[in-house]
C-alpha positions as a Markdown table, in Angstrom:
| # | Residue | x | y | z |
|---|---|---|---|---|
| 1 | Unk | -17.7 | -18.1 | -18.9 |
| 2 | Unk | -20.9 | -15.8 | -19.5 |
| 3 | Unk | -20.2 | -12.2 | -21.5 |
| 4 | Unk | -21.0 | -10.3 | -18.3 |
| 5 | Unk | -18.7 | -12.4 | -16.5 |
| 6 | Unk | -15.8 | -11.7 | -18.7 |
| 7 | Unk | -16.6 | -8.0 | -19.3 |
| 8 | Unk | -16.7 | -7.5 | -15.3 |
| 9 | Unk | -13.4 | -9.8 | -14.7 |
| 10 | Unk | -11.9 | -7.1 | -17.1 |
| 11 | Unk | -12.8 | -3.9 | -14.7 |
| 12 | Unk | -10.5 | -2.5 | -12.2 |
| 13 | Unk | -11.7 | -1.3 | -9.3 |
| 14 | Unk | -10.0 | 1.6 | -7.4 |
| 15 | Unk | -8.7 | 0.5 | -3.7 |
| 16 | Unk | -10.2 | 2.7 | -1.6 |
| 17 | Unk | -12.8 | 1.3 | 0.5 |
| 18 | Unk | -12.8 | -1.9 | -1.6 |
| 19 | Unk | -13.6 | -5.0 | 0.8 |
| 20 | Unk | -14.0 | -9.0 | -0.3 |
| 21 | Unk | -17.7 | -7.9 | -1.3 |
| 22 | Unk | -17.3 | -5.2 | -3.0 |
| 23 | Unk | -15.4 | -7.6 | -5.5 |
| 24 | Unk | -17.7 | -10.3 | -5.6 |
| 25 | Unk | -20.6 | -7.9 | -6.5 |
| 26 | Unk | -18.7 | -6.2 | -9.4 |
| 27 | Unk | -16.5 | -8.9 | -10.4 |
| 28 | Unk | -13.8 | -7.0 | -10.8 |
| 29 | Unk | -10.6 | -8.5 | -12.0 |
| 30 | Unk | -7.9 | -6.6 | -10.6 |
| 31 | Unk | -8.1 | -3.9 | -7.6 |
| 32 | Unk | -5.4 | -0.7 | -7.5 |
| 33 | Unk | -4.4 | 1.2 | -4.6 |
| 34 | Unk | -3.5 | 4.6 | -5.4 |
| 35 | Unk | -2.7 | 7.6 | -4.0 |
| 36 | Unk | -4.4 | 7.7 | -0.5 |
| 37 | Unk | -5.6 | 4.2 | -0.8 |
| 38 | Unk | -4.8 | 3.2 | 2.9 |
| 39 | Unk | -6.6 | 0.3 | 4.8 |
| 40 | Unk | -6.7 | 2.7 | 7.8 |
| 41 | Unk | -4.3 | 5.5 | 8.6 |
| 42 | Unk | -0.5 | 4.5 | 9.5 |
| 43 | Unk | -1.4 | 0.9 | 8.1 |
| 44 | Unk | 1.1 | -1.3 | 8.8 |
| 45 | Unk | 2.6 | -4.3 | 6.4 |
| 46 | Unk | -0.1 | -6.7 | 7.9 |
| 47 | Unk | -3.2 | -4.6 | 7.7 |
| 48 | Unk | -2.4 | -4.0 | 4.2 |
| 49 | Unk | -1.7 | -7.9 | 4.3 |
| 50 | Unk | -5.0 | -8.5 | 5.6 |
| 51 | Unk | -7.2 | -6.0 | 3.7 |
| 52 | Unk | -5.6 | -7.5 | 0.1 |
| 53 | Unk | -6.6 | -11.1 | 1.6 |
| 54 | Unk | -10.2 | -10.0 | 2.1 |
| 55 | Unk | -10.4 | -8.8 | -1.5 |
| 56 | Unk | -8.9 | -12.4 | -2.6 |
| 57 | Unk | -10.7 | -14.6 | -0.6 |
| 58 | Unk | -13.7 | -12.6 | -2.0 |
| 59 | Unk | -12.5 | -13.3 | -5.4 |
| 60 | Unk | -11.6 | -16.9 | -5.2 |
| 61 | Unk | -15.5 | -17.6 | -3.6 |
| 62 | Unk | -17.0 | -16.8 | -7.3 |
| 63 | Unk | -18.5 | -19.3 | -9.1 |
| 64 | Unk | -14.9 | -19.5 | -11.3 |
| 65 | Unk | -12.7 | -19.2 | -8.9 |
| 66 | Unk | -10.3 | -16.8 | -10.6 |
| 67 | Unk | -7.7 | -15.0 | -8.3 |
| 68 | Unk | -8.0 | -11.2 | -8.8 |
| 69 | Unk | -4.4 | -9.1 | -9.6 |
| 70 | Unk | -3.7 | -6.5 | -6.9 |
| 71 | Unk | -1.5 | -3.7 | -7.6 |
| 72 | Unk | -0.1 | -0.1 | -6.2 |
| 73 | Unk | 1.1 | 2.5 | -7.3 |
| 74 | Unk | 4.4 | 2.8 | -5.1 |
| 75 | Unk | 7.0 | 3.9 | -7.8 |
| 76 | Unk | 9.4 | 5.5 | -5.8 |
| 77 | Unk | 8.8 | 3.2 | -2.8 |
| 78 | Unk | 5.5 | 1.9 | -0.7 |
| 79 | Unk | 5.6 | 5.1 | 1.9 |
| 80 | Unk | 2.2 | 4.1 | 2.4 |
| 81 | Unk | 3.3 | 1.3 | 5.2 |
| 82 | Unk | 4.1 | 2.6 | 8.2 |
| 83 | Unk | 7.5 | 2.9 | 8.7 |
| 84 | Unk | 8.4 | 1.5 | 5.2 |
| 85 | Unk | 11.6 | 2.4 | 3.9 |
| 86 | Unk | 11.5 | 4.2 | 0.7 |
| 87 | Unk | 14.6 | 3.8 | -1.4 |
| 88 | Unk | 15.8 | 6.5 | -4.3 |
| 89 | Unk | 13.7 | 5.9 | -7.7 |
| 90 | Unk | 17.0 | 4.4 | -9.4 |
| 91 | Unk | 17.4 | 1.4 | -7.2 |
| 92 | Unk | 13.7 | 0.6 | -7.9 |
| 93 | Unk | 14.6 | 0.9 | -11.0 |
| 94 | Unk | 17.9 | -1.1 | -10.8 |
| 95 | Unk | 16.1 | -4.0 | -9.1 |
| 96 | Unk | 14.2 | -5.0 | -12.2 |
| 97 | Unk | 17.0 | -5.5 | -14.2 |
């Protein structure tokens, strides 16, 4: 693994507007969705599906191969998907246990 390679597999990249390319060309290791971070507006759980696949498949076609980690910031529940239930912060919270 070249320096640049591991530097850039070390970035984060912010998920709005990110596509497959846009992962390749920076290299970035791991891609967060955060507030506002939508694939389009009332997304549903396969268009978020879908977009997160683009970024992989974009990851995986690097020389390396390595899979990129996706994450989002949904603490107290993803009410970014459409007609997602959101559930009270403590059963998040007791689900991890």
């Amino acid at each position: 693994m070249f320096y640049f390679t591991l530097n850039s597999s070390l970035q984060m990249v912010k998920g709005f507007s990110v596509c497959g390319v846009t992962v390749v060309w920076y290299g970035a290791g791991s891609v967060l969705s955060g507030g506002g971070s939508v694939p389009a507006p009332q997304a549903s759980a396969g268009d978020w599906a879908s977009m997160v696949n683009e970024m992989q498949k974009g990851s995986l076609s690097t020389r390396l191969g390595i899979p990129m980690i996706y994450g989002i910031d949904a603490v107290h529940g993803n009410n970014n998907a459409y007609r997602a239930t959101i559930f009270p912060h403590n059963i998040g919270l007791g689900a991890t246990r």
